[in-house]
C-alpha positions as CSV (number, residue, x, y, z in Angstrom):
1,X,7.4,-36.4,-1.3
2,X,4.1,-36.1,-2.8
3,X,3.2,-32.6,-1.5
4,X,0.1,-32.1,-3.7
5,X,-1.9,-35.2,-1.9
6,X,-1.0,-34.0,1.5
7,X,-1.9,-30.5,0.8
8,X,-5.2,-30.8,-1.2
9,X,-7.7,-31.7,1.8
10,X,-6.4,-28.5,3.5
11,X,-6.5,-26.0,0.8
12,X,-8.9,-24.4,-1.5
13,X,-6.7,-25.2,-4.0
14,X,-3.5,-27.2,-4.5
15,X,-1.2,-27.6,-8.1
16,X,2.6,-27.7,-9.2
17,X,3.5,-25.8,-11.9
18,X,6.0,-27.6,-14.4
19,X,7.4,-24.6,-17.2
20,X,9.5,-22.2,-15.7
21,X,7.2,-19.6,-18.3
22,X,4.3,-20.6,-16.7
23,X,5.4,-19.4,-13.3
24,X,3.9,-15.9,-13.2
25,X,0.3,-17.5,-14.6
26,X,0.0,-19.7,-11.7
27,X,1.4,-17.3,-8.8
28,X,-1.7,-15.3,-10.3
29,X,-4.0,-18.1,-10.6
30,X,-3.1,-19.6,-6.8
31,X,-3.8,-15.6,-5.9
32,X,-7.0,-15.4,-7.6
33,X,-8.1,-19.0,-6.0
34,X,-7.0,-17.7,-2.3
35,X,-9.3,-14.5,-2.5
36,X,-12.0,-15.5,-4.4
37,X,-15.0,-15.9,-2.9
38,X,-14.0,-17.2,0.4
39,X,-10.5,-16.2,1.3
40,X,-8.8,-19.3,2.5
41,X,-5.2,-21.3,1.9
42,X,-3.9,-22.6,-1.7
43,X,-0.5,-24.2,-2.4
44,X,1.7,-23.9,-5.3
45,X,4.3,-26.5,-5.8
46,X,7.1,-25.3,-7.7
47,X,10.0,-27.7,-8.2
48,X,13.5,-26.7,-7.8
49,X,14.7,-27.1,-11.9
50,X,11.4,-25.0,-12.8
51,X,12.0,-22.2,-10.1
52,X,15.9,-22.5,-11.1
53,X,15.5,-22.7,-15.0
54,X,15.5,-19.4,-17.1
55,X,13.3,-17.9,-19.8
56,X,13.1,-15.7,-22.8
57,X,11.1,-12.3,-20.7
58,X,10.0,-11.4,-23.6
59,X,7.7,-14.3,-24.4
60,X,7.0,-14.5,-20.7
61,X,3.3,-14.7,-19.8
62,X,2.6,-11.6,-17.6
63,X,-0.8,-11.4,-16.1
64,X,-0.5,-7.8,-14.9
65,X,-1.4,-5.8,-11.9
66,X,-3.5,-7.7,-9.4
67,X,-6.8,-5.8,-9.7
68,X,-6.8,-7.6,-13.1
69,X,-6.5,-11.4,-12.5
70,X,-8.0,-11.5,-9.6
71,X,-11.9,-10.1,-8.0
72,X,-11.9,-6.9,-6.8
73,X,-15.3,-6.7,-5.8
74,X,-18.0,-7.2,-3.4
75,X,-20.6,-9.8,-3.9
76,X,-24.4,-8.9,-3.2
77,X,-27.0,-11.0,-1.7
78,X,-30.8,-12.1,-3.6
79,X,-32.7,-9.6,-3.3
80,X,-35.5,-11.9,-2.6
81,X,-33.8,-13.1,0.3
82,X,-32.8,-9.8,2.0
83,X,-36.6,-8.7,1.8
84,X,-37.6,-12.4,3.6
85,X,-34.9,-11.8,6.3
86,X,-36.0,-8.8,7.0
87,X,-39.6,-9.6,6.9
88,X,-38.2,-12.3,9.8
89,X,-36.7,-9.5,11.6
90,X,-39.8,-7.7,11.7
91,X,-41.9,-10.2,13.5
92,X,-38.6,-11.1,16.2
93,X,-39.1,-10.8,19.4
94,X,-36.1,-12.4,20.8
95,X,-32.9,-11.8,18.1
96,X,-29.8,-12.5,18.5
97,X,-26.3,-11.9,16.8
98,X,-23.6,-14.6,16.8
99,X,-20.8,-13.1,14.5
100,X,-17.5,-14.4,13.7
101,X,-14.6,-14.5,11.1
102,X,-16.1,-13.2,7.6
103,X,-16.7,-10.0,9.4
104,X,-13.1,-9.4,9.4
105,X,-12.5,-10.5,6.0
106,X,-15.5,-8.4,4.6
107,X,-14.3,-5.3,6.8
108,X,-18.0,-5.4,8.1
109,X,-17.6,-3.7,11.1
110,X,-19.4,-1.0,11.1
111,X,-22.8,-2.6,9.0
112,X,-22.6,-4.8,11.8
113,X,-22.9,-2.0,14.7
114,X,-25.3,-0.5,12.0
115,X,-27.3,-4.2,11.9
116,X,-27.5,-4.7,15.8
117,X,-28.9,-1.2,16.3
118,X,-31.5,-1.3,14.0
119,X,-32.9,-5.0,15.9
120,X,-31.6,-4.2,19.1
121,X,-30.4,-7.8,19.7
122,X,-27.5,-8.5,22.2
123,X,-23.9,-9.7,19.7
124,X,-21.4,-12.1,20.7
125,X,-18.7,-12.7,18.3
126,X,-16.1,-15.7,18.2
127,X,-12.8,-16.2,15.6
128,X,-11.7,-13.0,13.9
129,X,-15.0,-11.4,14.6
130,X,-13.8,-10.4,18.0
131,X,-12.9,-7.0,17.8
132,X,-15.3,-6.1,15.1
133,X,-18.2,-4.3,18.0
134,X,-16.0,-3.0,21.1
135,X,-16.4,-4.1,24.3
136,X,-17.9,-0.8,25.2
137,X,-20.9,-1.0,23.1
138,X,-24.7,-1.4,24.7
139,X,-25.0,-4.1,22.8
140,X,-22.1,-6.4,23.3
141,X,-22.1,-9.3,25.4
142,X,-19.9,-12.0,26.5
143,X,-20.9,-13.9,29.5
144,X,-24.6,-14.7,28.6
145,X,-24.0,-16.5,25.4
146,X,-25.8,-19.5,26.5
147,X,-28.8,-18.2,27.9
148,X,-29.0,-15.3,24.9
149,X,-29.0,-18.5,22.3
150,X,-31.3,-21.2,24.1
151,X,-33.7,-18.1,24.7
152,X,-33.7,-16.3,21.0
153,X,-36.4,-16.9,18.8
154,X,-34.1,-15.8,15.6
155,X,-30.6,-16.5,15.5
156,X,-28.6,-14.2,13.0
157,X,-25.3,-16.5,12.3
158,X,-22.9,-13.7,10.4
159,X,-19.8,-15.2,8.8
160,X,-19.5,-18.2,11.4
161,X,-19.8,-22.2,11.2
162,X,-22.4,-23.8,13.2
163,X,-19.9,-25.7,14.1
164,X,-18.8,-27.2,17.8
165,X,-18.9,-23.9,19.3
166,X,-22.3,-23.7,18.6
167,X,-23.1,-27.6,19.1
168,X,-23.4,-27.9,15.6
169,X,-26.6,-25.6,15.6
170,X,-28.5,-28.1,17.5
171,X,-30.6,-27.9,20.7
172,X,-29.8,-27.1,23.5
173,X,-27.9,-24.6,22.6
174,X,-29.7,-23.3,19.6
175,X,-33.3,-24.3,19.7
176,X,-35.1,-26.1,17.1
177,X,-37.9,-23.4,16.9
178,X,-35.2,-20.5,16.5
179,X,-35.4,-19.1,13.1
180,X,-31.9,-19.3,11.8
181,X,-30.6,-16.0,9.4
182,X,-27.4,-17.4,7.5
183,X,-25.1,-14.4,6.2
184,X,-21.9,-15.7,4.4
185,X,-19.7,-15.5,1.8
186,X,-19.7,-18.8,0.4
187,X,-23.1,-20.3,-0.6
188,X,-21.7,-23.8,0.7
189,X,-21.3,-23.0,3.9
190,X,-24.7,-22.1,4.4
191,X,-27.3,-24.7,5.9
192,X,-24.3,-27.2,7.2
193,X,-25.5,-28.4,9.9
194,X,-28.7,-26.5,10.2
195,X,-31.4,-25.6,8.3
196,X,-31.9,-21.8,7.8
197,X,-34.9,-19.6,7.2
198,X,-33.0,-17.3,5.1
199,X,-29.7,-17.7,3.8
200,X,-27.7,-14.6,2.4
201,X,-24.5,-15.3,0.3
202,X,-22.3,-12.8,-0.9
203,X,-20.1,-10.1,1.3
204,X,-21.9,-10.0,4.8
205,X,-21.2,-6.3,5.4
206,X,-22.7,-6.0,2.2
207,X,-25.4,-8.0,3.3
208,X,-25.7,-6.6,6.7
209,X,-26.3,-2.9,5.2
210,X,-29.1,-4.0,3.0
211,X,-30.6,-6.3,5.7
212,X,-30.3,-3.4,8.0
213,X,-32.2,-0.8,5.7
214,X,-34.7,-2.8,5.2
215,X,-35.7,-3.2,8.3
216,X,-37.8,-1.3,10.8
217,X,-36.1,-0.1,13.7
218,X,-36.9,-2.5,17.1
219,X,-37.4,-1.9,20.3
220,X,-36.7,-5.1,22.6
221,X,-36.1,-3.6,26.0
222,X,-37.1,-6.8,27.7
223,X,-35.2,-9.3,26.1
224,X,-32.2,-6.7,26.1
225,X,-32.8,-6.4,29.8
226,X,-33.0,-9.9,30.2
227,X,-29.5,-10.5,28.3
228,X,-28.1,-7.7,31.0
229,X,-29.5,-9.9,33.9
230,X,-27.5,-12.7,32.9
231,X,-24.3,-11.0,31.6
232,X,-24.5,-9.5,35.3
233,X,-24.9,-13.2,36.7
234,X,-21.9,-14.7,34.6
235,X,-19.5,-12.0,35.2
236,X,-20.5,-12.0,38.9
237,X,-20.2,-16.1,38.8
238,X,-16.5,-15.8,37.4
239,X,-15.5,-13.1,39.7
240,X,-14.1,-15.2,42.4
241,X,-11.9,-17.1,40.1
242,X,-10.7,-13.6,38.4
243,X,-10.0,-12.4,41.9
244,X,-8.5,-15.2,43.2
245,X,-4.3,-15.5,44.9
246,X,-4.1,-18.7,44.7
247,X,-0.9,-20.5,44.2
248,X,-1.0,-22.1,41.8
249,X,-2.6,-19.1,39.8
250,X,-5.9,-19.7,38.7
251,X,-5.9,-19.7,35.2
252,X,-9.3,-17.1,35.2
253,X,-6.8,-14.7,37.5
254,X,-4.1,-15.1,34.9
255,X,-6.3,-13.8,31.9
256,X,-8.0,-11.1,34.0
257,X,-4.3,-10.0,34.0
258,X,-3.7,-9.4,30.7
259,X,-7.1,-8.4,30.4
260,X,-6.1,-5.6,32.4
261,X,-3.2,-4.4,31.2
262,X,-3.7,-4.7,27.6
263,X,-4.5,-1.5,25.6
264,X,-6.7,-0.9,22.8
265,X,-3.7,-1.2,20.3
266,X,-2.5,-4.2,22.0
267,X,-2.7,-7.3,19.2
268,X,-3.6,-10.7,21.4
269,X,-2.6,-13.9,19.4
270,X,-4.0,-17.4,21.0
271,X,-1.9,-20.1,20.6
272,X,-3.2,-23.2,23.3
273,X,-5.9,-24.9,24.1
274,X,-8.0,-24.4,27.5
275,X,-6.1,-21.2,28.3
276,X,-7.0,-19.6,24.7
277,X,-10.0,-20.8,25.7
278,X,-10.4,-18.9,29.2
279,X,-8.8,-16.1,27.3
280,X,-11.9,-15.8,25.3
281,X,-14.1,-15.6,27.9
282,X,-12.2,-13.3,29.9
283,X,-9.8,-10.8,27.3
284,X,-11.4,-8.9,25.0
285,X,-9.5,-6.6,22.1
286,X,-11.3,-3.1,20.8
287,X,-10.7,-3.4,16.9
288,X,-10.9,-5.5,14.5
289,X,-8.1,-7.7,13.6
290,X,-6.5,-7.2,17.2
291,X,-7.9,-11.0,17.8
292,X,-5.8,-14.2,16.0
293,X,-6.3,-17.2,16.9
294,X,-5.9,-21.2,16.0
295,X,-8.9,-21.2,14.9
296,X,-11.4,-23.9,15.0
297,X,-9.3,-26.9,13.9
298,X,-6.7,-26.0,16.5
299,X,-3.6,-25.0,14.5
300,X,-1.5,-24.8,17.7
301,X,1.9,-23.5,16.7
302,X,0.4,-20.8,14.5
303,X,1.2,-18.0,17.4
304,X,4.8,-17.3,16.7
305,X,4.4,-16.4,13.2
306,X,1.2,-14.5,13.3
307,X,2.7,-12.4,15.9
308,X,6.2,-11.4,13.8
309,X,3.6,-10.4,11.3
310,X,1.3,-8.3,13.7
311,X,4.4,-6.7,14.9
312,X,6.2,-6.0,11.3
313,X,2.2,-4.6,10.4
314,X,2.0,-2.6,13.3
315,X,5.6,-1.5,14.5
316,X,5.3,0.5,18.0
317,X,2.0,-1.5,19.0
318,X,1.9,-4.1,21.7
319,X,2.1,-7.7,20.5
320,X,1.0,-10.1,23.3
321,X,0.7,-14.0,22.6
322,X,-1.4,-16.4,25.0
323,X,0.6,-19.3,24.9
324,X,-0.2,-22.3,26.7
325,X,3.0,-24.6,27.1
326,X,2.5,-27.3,24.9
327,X,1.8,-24.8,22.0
328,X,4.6,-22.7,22.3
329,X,6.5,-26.1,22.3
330,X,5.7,-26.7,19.1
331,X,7.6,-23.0,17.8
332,X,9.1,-21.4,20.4
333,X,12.5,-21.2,18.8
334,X,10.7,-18.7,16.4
335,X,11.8,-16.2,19.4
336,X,15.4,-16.7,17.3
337,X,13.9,-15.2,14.4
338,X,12.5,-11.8,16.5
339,X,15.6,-11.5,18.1
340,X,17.5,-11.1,15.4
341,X,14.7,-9.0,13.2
342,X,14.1,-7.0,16.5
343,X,10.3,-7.9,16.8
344,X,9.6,-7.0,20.5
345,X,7.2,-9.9,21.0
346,X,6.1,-11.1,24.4
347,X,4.9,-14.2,25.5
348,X,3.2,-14.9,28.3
349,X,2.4,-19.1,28.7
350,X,0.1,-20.0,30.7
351,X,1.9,-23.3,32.2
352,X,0.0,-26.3,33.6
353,X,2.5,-28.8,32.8
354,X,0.7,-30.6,30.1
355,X,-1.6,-30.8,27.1
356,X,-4.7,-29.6,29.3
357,X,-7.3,-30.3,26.2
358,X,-6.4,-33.8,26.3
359,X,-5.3,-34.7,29.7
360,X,-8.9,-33.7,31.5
361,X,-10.7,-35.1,29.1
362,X,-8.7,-38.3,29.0
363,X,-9.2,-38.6,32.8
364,X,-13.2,-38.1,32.5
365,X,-13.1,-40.9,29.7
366,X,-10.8,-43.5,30.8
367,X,-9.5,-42.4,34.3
368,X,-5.9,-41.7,33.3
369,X,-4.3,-39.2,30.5
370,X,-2.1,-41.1,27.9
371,X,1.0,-38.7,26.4
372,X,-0.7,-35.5,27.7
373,X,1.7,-34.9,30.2
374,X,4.3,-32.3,29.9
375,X,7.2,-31.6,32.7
376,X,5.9,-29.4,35.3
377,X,7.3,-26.1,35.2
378,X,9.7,-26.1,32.6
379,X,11.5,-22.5,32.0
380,X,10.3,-21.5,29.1
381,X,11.6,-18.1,30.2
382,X,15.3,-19.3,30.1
383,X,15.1,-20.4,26.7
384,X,14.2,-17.1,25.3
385,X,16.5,-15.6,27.5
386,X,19.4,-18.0,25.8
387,X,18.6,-17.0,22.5
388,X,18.8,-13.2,23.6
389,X,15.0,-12.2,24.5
390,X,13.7,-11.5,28.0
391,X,12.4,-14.2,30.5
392,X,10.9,-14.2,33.7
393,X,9.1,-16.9,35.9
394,X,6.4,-16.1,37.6
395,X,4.2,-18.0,40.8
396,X,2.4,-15.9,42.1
397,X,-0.7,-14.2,40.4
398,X,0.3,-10.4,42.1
399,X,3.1,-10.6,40.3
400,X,1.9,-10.8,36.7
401,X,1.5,-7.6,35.9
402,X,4.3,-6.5,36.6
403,X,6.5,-8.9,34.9
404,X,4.4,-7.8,31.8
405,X,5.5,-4.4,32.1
406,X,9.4,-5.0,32.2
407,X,8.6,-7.4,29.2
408,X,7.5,-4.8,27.3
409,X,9.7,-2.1,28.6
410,X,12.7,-4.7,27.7
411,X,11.9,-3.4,24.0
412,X,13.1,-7.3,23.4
413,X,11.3,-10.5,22.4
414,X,10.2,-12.0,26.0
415,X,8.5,-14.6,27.3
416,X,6.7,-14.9,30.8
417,X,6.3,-18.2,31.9
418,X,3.6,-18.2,34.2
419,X,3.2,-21.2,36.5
420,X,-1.0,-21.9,36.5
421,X,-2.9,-24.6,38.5
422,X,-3.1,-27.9,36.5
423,X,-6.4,-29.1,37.9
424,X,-8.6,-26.0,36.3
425,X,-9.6,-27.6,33.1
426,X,-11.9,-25.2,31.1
427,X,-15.1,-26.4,31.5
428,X,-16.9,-27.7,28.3
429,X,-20.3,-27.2,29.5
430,X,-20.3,-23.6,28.7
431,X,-19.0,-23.9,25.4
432,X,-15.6,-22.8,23.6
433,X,-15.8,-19.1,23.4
434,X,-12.9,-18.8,21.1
């Protein structure tokens, strides 16, 4: 099987490696291509004769401790191009922060708190950015997204793609007037799809703290008070649906659950399509890193694993995966793998019976949805029970919560399989909040 063709247009970087000496050269050299400058995935083929064959150690290439064959450092932004974004900061009347994945990488947390205080412009993060400003800050918003982005004047995009989720930096969404601010860490990614005013490469915490001292300090009480108007009006709009007790549960009701009972320690993985999607409207985690995800290119399947991983990082801590059923399909029999490692692991599926990101917009299309359809109500539950996890059904939305406590009490890998209405597709019109 030709694994290198299949695996290049994924990776950063793809290559087999043919002399058993040379094994430790490119296990640094697939390292160093993973973390430099944009983190992302390589591949290293190693065939079974080379990773079976032996060598003289002594004449064995050793590249040494990590710190020296791969980048240890932060990049900094032009100068040039700080002083100009700031200088666009300056004359902003409307700002607004849309930050997202690099935050996380970069460990930018805090420059961004330090960033949005200094401009006073309502943040709304998406990807691995959520986490990075708590949901008790002044200054973070969820609900008014839309109206905080057709509105701004300057639009600060911190380490995330103008890509769907932000209708590919066009209008409506983000207006053709807006001035766009582009912090990332990969010069390439800047501009794609947009044009930008001012485009900062290099480590965006870096580049946040630099952009942040070298600006004045704002004052935009109206547009901030404008921003709470609407947050008010979403939340208020969504809080029938969050409320509701109807059977079948509304899937809004179902994330307010966890919502609820999840702690500030609690990891939340998404792993599903329009319920990860009302989960990031709705759920919202306190730290960075508390928030994995598919990611934009839908990885579904991706749950199981990153969860055994959260779990073995942070033993003691709540792990809690949104599953919708056709994602935890595709790797549910992961759940083997905790039970027998002991990773206390919960589940909780959000079941409509099919592939809901496909079926509704099939039936919009053509009338009809073609192989979306899963079998209604499956139990979920009594497979992980099988393999020597907890289960539990659940109908009715009052009963969610508790069912998530005897999960976790259980101390064992669980799953609760939550029966949800299957004619509450997320709505597209206000944008993939993931």
């Amino acid at each position: 099987m030709n694994q290198i063709d299949l695996l290049r247009p994924i990776t950063k970087w793809a290559r087999t490696v043919h002399e058993t000496s040379r094994l430790a050269e490119y296990t640094a050299m697939a390292f160093r291509q993973m973390l430099g400058s944009k983190p992302g995935p390589a591949f290293l083929e190693i065939p079974m004769d080379v990773l079976n064959n032996f060598v003289d150690t002594d004449a064995f290439f050793d590249p040494g401790e990590p710190a020296s064959y791969r980048p240890m450092g932060r990049t900094y932004p032009d100068p040039e191009l700080v002083h100009k974004a700031a200088a666009l900061l300056d004359k902003a009347q409307r700002p607004v922060i849309m930050a997202g994945t690099a935050v996380w990488w970069c460990d930018a947390a805090e420059p961004l708190r330090k960033l949005a205080e200094r401009i006073q412009a309502p943040v709304f993060l998406n990807g691995a950015g959520r986490g990075c400003l708590p949901p008790t800050h002044p200054l973070f918003f969820t609900s008014a997204r839309r109206k905080a982005l057709e509105g701004a004047d300057t639009i600060l995009a911190i380490g995330t793609r103008m890509d769907f989720r932000l209708n590919h930096g066009q209008p409506p969404l983000i207006p053709a007037a807006a001035n766009v601010i582009w912090f990332d860490l990969a010069s390439e990614d800047i501009g794609a799809n947009r044009g930008v005013a001012a485009g900062l490469a290099g480590d965006v915490g870096v580049s946040m703290q630099q952009v942040a001292e070298a600006t004045r300090q704002l004052n935009q009480e109206e547009w901030l008070a404008y921003i709470r108007t609407e947050e008010r009006r979403g939340l208020e709009r969504d809080s029938a649906s969050m409320n509701s007790d109807a059977v079948p549960i509304h899937p809004m009701r179902f994330c307010r659950e966890i919502r609820d009972f999840i702690d500030e320690d609690t990891t939340v993985v998404g792993d599903g399509g329009d319920i990860v999607s009302y989960g990031g409207r709705v759920i919202n985690v306190s730290k960075p890193g508390y928030w994995l995800d598919a990611g934009p290119m839908g990885c579904l399947g991706t749950g199981t694993g990153f969860a055994m991983a959260a779990q073995i990082a942070r033993p003691g801590q709540k792990v809690l995966i949104l599953h919708g059923d056709g994602a935890f399909g595709l790797n549910g029999m992961e759940f083997e793998s905790m039970v027998r490692q002991n990773l206390p692991v919960v589940s909780i599926i959000g079941n409509d019976g099919a592939w809901g990101q496909i079926k509704h917009p099939q039936r919009a299309l053509i009338g009809h949805a073609t192989a979306a359809e899963l079998t209604p109500g499956t139990r979920y539950d009594k497979m992980v029970e099988a393999l020597g996890g907890y289960g539990e059904l659940v109908e009715r939305p009052g009963d969610i919560r508790p069912a998530l406590e005897r999960a976790f009490a259980s101390g064992l890998p669980a799953c609760i399989n939550v029966l949800i209405d299957p004619e509450k597709p997320y709505s597209r019109s206000t944008n993939v909040a993931v």
